[in-house]
N, C-alpha and C positions, 0 to 999 in steps of 0.2 A: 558676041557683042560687036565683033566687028574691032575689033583692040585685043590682041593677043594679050595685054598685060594689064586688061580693066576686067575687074569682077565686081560683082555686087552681092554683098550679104546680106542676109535678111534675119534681125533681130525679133525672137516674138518670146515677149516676158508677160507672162503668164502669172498674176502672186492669188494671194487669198481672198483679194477682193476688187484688181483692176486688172485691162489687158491693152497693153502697147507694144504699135509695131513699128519698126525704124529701119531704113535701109541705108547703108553704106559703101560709098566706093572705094574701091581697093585696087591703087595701083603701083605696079612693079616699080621702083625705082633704084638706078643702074648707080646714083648718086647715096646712098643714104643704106644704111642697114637695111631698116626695115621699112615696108611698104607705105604710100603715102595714103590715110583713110582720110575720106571724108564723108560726115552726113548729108544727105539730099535728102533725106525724107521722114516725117516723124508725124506719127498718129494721134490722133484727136482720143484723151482718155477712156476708156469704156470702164463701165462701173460693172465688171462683168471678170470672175475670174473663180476659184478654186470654190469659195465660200455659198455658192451661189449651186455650183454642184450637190454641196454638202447638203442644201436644202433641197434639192429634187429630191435626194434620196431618201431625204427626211418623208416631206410630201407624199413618195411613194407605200412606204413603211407605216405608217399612222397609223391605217387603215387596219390590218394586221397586229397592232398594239391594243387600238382603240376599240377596234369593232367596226363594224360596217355603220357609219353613218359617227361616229362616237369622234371625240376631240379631245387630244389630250390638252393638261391643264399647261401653261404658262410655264415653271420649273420643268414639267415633264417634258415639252419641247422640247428645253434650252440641252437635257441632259439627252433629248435623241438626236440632237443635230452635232452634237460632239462624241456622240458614239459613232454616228453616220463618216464623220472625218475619218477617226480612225479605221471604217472600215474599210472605207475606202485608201486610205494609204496600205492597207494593209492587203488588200483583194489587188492593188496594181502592181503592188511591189514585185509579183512575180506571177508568169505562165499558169496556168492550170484549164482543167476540163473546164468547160460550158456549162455541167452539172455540179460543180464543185458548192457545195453549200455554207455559208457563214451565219453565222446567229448572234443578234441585236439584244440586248437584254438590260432594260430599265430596272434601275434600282428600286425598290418595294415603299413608294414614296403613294401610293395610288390615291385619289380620291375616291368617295363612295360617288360622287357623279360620274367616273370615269368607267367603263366596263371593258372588259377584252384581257387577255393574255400582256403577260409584262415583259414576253420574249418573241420573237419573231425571227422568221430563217429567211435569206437570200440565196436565188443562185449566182453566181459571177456574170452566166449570162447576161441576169437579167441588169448588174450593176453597169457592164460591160453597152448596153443598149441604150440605157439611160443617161450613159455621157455621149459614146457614141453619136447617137441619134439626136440626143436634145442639145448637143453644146458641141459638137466637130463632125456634124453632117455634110457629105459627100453635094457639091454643090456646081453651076457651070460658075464660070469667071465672069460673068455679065450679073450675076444675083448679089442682090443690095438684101440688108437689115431692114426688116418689117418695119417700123415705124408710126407713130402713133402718138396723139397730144395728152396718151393716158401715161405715157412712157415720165411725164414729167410727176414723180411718185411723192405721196402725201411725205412733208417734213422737207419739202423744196429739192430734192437728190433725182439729181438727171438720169435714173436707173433706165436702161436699155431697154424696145418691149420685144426684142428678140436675142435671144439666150445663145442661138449659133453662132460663135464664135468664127467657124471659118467665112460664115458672109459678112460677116467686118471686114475681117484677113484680104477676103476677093473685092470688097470696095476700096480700105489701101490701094492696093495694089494693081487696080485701075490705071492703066497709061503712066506706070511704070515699067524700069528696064527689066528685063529678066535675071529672074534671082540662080545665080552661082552655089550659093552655100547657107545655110541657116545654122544659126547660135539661140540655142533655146537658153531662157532665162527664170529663174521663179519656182518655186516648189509645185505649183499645180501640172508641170510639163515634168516633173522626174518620169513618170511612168513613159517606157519605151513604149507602150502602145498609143500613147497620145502624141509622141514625136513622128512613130512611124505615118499614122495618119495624116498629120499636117504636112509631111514632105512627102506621100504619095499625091495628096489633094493640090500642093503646089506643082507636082509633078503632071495632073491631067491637064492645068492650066498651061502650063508649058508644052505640050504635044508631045506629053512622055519623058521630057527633060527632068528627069531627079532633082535636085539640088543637094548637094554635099553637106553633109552632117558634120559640123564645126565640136571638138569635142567641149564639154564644160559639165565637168568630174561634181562641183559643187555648186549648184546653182541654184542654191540657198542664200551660198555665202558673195555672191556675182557684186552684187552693190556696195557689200562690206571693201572687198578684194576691189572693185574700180574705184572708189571713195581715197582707199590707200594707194591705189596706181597715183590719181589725179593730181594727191596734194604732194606725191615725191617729184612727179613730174613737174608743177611746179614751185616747185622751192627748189629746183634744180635748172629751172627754165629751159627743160629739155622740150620737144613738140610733142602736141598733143592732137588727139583726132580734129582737124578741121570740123567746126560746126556751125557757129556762130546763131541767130535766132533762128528755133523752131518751126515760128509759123510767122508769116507777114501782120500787119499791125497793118488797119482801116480807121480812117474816120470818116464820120457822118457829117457830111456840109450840105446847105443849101444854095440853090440856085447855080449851081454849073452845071457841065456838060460832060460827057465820057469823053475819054481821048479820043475818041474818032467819032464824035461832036453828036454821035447820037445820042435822043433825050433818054433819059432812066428815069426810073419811079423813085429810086431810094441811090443818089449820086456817093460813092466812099470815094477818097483819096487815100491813097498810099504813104506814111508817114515812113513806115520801117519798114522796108523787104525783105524775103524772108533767107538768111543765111547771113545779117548784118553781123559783124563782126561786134562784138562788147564794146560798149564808149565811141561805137563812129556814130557821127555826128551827121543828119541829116539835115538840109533847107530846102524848103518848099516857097517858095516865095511865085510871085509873075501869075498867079492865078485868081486875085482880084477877092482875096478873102475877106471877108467884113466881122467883127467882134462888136457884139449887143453889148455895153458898158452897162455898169452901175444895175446891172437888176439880172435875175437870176437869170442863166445859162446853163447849158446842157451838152456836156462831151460825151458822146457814143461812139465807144470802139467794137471794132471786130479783129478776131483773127481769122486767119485761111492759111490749112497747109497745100490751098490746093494753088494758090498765083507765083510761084514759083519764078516766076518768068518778069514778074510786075515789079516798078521799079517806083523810085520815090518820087512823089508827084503825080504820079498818074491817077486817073480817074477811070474808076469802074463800078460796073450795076452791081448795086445788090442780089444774091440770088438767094435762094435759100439753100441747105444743103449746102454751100461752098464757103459761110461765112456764119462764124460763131460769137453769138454779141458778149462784152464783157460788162463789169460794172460799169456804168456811167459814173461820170462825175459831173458833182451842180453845183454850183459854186458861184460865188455874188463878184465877179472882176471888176474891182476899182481903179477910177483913173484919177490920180492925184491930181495930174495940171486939170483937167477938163471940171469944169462946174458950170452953171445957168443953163440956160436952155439946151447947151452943147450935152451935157451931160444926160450917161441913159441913153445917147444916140449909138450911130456904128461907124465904128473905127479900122482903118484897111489894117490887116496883120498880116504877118511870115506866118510860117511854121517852121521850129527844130523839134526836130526826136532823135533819142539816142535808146537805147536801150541798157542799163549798168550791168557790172560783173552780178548782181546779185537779182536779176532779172526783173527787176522796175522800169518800167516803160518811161519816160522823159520827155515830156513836150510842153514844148512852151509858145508861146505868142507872142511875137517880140511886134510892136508898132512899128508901123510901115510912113507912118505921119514925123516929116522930119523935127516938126516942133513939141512931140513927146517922146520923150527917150525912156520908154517902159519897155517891160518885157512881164508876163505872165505863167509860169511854172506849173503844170499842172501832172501829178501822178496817176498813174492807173498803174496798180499791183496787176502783175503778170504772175505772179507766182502763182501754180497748182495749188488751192485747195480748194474746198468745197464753202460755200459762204449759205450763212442763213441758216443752219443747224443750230439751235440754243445749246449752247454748250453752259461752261465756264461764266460769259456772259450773259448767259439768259436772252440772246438779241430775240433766238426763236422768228417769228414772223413779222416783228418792227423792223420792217427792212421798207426804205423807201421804194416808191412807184415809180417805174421807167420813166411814163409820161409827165411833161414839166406843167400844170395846169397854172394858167392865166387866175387873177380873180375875175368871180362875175360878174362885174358891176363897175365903171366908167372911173376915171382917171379922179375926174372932177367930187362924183360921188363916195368916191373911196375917201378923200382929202373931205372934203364936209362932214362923214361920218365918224373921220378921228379928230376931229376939232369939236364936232360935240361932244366925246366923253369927255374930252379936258374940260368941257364948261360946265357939264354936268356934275364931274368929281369937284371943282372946284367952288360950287354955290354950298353956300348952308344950306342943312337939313331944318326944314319947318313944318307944321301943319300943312301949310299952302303948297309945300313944295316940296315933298316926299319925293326920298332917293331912293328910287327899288327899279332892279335890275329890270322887270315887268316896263318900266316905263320908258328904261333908257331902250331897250331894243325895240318898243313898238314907237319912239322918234327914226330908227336908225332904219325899220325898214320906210317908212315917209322915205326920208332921205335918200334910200340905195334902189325906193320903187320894186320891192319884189320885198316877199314871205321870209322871217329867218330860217325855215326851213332849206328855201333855196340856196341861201352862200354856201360855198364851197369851202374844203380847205383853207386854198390860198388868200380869198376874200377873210378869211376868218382871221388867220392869220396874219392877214397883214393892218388888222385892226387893233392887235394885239400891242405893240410898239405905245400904241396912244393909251392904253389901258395902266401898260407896266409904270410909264409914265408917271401916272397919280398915285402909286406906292404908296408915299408920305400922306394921299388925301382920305385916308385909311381911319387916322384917328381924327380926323373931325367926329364924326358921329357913329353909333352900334349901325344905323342907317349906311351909313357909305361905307362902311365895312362888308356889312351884310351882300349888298352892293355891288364891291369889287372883287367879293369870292364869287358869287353867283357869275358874274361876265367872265372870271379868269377861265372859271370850268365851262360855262360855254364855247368861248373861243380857242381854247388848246383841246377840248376830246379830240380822240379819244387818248390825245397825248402824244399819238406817233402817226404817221402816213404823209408827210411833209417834210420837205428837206429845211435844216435848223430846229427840226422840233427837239433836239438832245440840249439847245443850249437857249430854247424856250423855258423846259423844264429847270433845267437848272436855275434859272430866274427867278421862276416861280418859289421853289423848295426855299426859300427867304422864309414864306406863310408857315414851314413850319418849325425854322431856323431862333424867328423874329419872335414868334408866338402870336397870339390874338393881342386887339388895342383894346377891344371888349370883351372880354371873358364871361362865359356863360352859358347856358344852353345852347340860346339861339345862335352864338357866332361856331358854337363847336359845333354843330348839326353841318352848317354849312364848310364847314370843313371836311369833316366827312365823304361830304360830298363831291367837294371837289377833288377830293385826291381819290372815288372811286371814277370821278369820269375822265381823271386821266392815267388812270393807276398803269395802262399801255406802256407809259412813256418814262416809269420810274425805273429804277436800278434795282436789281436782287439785293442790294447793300440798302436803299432808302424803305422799300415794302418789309424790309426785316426791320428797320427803327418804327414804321410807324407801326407794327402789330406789337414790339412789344411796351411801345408805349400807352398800350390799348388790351395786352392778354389779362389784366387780374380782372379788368370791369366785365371782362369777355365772360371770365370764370366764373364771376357772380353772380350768373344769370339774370345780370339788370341791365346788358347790355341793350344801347338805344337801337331801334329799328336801323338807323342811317350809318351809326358804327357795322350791324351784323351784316349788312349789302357790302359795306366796304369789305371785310374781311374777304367775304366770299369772292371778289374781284381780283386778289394781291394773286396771283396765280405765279409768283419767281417765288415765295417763304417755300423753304426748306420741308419735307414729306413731314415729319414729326408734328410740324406745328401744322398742318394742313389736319393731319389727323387727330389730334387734339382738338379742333374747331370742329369735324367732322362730328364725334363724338358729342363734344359739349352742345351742339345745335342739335343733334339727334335727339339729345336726352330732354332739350329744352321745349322742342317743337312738339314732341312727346305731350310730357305733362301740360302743354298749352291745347292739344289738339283732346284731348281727354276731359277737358273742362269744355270742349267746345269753342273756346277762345282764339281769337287772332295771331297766326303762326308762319304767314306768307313770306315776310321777311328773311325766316330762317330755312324756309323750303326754297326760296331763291338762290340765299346765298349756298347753300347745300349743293343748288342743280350745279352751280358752280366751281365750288370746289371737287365735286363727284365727278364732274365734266369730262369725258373720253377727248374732244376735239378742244384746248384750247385755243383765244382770240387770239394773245398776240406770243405766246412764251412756245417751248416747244415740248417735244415727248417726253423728254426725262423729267420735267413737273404733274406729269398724269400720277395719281393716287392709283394708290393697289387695288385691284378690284376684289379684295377681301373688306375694303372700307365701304363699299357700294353692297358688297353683302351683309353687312352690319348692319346699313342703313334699311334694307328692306328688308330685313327680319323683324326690323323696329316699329318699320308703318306698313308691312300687308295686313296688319288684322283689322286695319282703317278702313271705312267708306272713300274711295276716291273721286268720288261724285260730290262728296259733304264742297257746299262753298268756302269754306275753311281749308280744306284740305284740295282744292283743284289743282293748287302748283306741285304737287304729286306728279303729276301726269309727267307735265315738263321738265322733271327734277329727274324720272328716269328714264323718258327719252334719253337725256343725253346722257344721263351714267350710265347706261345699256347699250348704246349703240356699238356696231362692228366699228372697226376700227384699222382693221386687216393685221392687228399686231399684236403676235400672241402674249406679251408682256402685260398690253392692255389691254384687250378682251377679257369681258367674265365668261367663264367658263359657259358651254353650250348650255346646258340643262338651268344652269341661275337663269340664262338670257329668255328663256322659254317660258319657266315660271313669270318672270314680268312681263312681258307682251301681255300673255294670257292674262294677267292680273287687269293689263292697262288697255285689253281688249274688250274684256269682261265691265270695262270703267266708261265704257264706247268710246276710245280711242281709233282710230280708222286704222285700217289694214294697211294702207301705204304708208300710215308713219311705224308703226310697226316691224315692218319690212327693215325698218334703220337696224332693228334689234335680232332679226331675224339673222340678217345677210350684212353682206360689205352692198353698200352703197355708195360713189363719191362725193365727199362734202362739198357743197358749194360754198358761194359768197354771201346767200341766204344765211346760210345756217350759221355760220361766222356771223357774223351780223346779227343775228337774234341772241347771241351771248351778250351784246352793251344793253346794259338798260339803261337806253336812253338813245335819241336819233342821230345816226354817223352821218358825219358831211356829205353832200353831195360829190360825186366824182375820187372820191377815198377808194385806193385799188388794195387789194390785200395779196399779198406775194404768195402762192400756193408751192 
């Protein structure tokens, strides 16, 4: 290196289901016990580690369990891919022959769809090639991670579409120093034969230069053991490794220029560089930044562990590849002194960022105008996790859209068509002058000059303000009631894809707080209804009061047409109560379909809750696909031609389709039987295909789950 007393080590941790690499310098110091470390380098997360093994092996193996062409069941998986673990801990843990044989053996759980041997042999060779080969292949230093806009995997997980490992390690370590010594990390790196391999393969990179084998006896317990290093280090306030931030912090502005004034497509500024120290304080100011007041806004960050070199303030192109966007944040900046015309204009701002001990990004907007003494606060979470998984909250795919959509429609016309609803809710209902939502929206397209089909989100939304409004104008008449449900659920579907629509909803949830002013069929239908066309935007906590303030009528089998759609819609209630409706509509649509009778309703809501791809919740609300074989045991003795029964067809498209996830896959041979059933119905081959095979869901297909038409320009976050 050219520094007798500078080395660089190269950290590569390895656990059961990530892989990060970090390099470190190490210098001698003649002052100090021990050596002085610092980080220079830290790798962008790969969703790529131990776990990810376990299932090649799996994959491999099936075949051999199952039979040639044959698929085991969902439990039978789950219980090969944890056999596949330990066999693999167990095949690495130590040396043997190329022919040495190990044997797989599923517990006597089989289905009669499933056919093949419930035990199966391995040779170590062959485990031995399969990591080798698929996940720590022999590569030059110039070769990058295959790449691919399919790598962005259903349930929003930035899953990698190349599994080798060492071409991440060789893109790292791209126009870095040469590595000195490696420290493996992580139970997937115990076995000496995945160490020796990474440090020969760092070795070809180097022109035959080895790197030194750092020892680490427990590198299970590595995180535990630094976690306890860190907090004695300080509450001792003794030093600690130099780090400071990971990777550089960007923002998205418009209309400047790159530091050396040439034009970019996509201009970032530099807020926090990368190795800022915790709590230092960054200003950006002298660069002519303008802040949109009073109406929504849009902060788009990036990191890069690749600007190194870039400091605060500076301007640089977007590339791809070098810069990784983060959540935005949208948010309505008020300015208190600013009102009339002023307001809603652009105001020159600074920028500060800091970064805190607990890794929140810190930026603010402090006003550059010496006659407002504002400043603006704005967070962006830096912390590592994955976002958009329905966990816990159910958020699932209610995640806002990147892009910040304008309404469609004129400044002027926007403002004319929320002064009509106030005039509208405010007149009596008479013969002469009947209040129905029919009438108020065909004034309002007059007025906005374009179809309601057209408005957008935003436009929709911003109509909404003028609606909530008349709350109170509610108990004038069963008429303006009627009225005000029908525009609520208009203007708020599908309930979520809009930034503010969480404390829309809550506005709303008054309707069923307050109760109806008119009680009765007609006001409860439309209730109904509106809470199925925003049912997107409700909480796991509110879809569980309103179904059980609706399961005995469910039970009775006299539930209304517009109650049985809603059920089918609630897609965050708890599996039990999913399969109870499942059941109860099964039974019901039954005896209605057998007399010949009207039963679309309940074949709707069924396609629904049987559904493999929900709209907006995520994986862990999909039903058992034991409930989908229940259902078609129930209606293959049906005509699915009968016009009664058509919504069959649609009902098990989507409870049938691939899914790519064996949890929620129905078994091969069930998936088979239906096509056939819904081929034999003349159902076309290419929708079939969904049930056949994995197919990628589109926006289409999402979209065909609302009944009823989604706004214009509504993105759905995949």
């Amino acid at each position: 290196n050219g520094d007798a007393g500078l080395r660089h080590v190269l950290v590569i941790d390895i656990g059961g289901g990530t892989s990060d690499f970090s390099i470190f310098e190490v210098r001698l110091n003649e002052q100090t016990p021990g050596p002085d470390i610092r980080r220079v380098a830290v790798s962008e997360h790969t969703l790529l580690g131990g776990d990810n093994i376990d299932l090649a092996i799996a994959h491999f193996l099936e075949p051999r369990l199952a039979g040639a062409g044959g698929q085991l069941s969902g439990p039978q998986w789950d219980q090969l891919v944890a056999a596949c673990r330990h066999l693999k801990e167990h095949a690495l843990a130590a040396t043997g022959p190329p022919d040495e044989r190990f044997v797989v053996a599923l517990a006597g759980r089989g289905s009669g769809m499933v056919g093949g041997s419930q035990t199966a042999t391995v040779k170590r060779a062959e485990i031995e090639s399969l990591l080798l080969d698929g996940f720590f292949p022999f590569c030059d230093a110039a070769a990058r991670p295959y790449r691919t806009n399919a790598a962005l995997r259903e349930w929003g997980l930035p899953y990698p579409a190349d599994s080798a490992i060492t071409r991440h390690l060789a893109e790292f370590l791209n126009d870095r120093p040469r590595i000195d010594a490696v420290l493996f990390n992580g139970g997937s790196v115990r076995p000496s034969l995945l160490r020796q391999r990474l440090r020969e393969q760092i070795g070809r990179w180097q022109e035959g230069l080895v790197p030194q084998l750092l020892e680490n006896e427990e590198p299970d317990l590595a995180v535990a053991r630094g976690a306890a290093r860190f907090g004695a280090l300080l509450h001792h306030r003794s030093g600690r490794i130099a780090a400071g931030a990971a990777a550089a912090i960007f923002l998205e502005v418009e209309g400047i220029q790159a530091t050396d004034r040439a034009p970019v497509h996509v201009p970032l500024v530099c807020v926090l560089p990368q190795g800022a120290a915790p709590s230092q304080l960054f200003e950006i100011a002298d660069l002519g930044f303008k802040l949109r007041t009073d109406q929504l806004v849009r902060f788009q960050a990036y990191s890069s562990t690749r600007k190194s070199d870039t400091r605060a303030g500076d301007i640089v192109a977007w590339s791809e590849g070098e810069f990784h966007p983060l959540p935005p944040l949208q948010t309505i900046v008020r300015t208190a002194e600013l009102s009339g015309p002023e307001a809603g204009g652009m105001l020159p701002v600074s920028l500060t960022a800091r970064m805190n001990a607990l890794g929140l990004l810190q930026i603010s907007c402090v006003s550059a105008d010496p006659a407002i003494q504002q400043s603006w606060p704005l967070e962006f979470d830096m912390r590592e996790h994955v976002q958009g998984v329905a966990g816990a909250a159910g958020a699932g795919r209610r995640r806002q859209a990147n892009a910040l959509i304008e309404p469609n429609a004129s400044a002027d016309a926007l403002g004319t068509a929320q002064r009509q609803i106030g005039i509208v809710f405010t007149q009596p209902a008479s013969k002469k002058n009947k209040i129905t939502a029919a009438t108020i929206l065909k004034g309002m397209e007059r007025i906005l000059v374009s179809g309601r089909s057209e408005w957008n989100g935003s436009l929709l939304r911003a109509l909404w303000p003028a609606l909530e409004e008349r709350w109170g104008d509610r108990r004038r008449s069963a008429d303006h009631e009627e009225a005000w449900l029908i525009m609520a659920g208009f203007l708020l579907r599908p309930g979520f894809g809009v930034v503010r629509d969480d404390l829309r909803i809550d506005a709303l949830w008054r309707v069923h707080d307050d109760g109806p002013c008119f009680p009765g069929r007609r006001i409860k239908s439309q209730e109904y209804i509106l809470w199925r066309r925003v049912a997107g935007g409700l909480t796991r906590e509110r879809q569980t009061r309103l179904m059980a303030g609706e399961i005995d009528r469910i039970r009775s089998g006299k539930a209304p047409d517009e109650l049985v759609r809603l059920a089918g819609s609630l897609e965050l209630i708890d599996h039990d109560s999913k399969a109870e409706l499942v059941r109860c509509f099964c039974d019901t649509a039954v005896t209605l379909a057998r007399a010949k009778r009207h039963c679309a309703p309940y074949l709707a809501a069924l396609g629904l809750l049987l559904n493999r791809t929900p709209l907006y919740a995520g994986p862990e609300t999909v039903v058992s696909p034991d409930l989908v074989e229940h259902a078609y045991q129930a209606f293959e003795r049906f005509d699915w031609t009968a016009p009664e029964l058509i919504d069959l067809q649609i009902l098990f498209l989507r409870a049938a389709r691939v899914v790519d996830d064996r949890s929620l896959d129905l078994p091969m041979a069930l998936r088979g039987l239906i096509a056939s059933k819904l081929e034999k119905s003349g159902v076309p081959a290419l929708q079939t295909a969904k049930i056949k095979g994995f197919v990628p869901i589109g926006r289409s297909d999402r979209a065909s789950l609302y009944d009823d038409s989604l706004p214009p320009g509504l993105l759905f976050v995949e």
